[in-house]
C-alpha positions as CSV (number, residue, x, y, z in Angstrom):
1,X,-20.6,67.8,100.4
2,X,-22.4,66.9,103.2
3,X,-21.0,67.3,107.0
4,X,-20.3,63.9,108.6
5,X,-21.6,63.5,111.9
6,X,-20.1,61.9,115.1
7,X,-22.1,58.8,116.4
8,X,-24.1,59.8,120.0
9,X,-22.9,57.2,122.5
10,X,-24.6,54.9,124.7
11,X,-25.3,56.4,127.7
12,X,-26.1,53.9,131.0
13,X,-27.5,56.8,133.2
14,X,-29.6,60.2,132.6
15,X,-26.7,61.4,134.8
16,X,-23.9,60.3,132.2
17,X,-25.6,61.7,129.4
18,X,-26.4,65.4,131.3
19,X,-22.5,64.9,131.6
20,X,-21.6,64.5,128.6
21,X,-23.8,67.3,126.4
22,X,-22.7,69.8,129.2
23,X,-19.0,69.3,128.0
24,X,-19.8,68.2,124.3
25,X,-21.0,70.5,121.3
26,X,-23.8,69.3,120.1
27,X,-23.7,70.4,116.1
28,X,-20.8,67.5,115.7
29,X,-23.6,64.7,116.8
30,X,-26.7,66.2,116.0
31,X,-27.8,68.1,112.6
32,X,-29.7,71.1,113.6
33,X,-30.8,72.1,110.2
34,X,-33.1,69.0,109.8
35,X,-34.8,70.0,113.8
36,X,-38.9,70.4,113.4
37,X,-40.7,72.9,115.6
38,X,-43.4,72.3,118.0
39,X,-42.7,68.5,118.6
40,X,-44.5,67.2,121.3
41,X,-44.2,64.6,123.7
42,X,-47.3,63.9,125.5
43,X,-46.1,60.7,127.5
44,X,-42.9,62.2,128.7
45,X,-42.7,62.0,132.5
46,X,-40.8,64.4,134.9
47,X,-38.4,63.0,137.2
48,X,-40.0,64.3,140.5
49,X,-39.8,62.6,144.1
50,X,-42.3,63.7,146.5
51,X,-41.1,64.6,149.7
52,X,-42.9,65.4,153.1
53,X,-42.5,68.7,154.9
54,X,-43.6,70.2,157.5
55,X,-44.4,73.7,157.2
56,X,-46.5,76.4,159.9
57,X,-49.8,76.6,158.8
58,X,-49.1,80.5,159.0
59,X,-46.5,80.5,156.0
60,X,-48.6,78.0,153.8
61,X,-51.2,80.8,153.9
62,X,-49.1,83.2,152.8
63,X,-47.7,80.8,150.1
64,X,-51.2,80.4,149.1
65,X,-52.1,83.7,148.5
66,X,-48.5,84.9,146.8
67,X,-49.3,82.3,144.7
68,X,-53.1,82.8,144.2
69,X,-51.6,86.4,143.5
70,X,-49.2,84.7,140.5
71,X,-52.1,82.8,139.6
72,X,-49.7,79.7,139.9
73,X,-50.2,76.4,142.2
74,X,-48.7,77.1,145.5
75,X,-46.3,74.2,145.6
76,X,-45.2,75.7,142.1
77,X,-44.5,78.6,143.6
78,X,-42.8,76.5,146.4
79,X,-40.3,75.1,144.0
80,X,-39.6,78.4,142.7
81,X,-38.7,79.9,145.6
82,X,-36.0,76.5,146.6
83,X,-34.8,76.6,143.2
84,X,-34.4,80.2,143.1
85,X,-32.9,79.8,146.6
86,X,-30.1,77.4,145.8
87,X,-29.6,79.4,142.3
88,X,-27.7,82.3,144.6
């Protein structure tokens, strides 16, 4: 006997739907046992905004070379250190 799954609702925003999987279990929508590896989804866009800011031209040097250092873009490393920021 097979498990009978819940239907996943309509969702209006990306908002409502981060909503709802952060306070629903997923294994009563979706069945996991049926999930492929290494899908890929080359047309998939991030939701970025670019933004202007205005930085010393002193501290985007050192940016640069912490992140030549990382071997990582230096507005990478930028995020990084916001995200990682607002994280504590």
């Amino acid at each position: 006997m097979s498990k009978k799954f819940k239907p996943i609702p309509y969702f209006k925003t990306e908002a409502e739907e981060r909503v709802f999987w952060q306070t629903h279990d997923s294994t009563e929508y979706v069945d996991w046992s049926k999930a492929r590896k290494g899908v890929r989804f080359p047309n998939l866009k991030l939701t970025t905004r670019p933004i202007t800011l205005r930085l010393p031209v002193g501290l985007i040097d050192r940016l640069k070379i912490e992140a030549h250092k990382m071997d990582i873009p230096y507005q990478s490393l930028i995020k990084q250190l916001i995200y990682n920021g607002l994280s504590e």
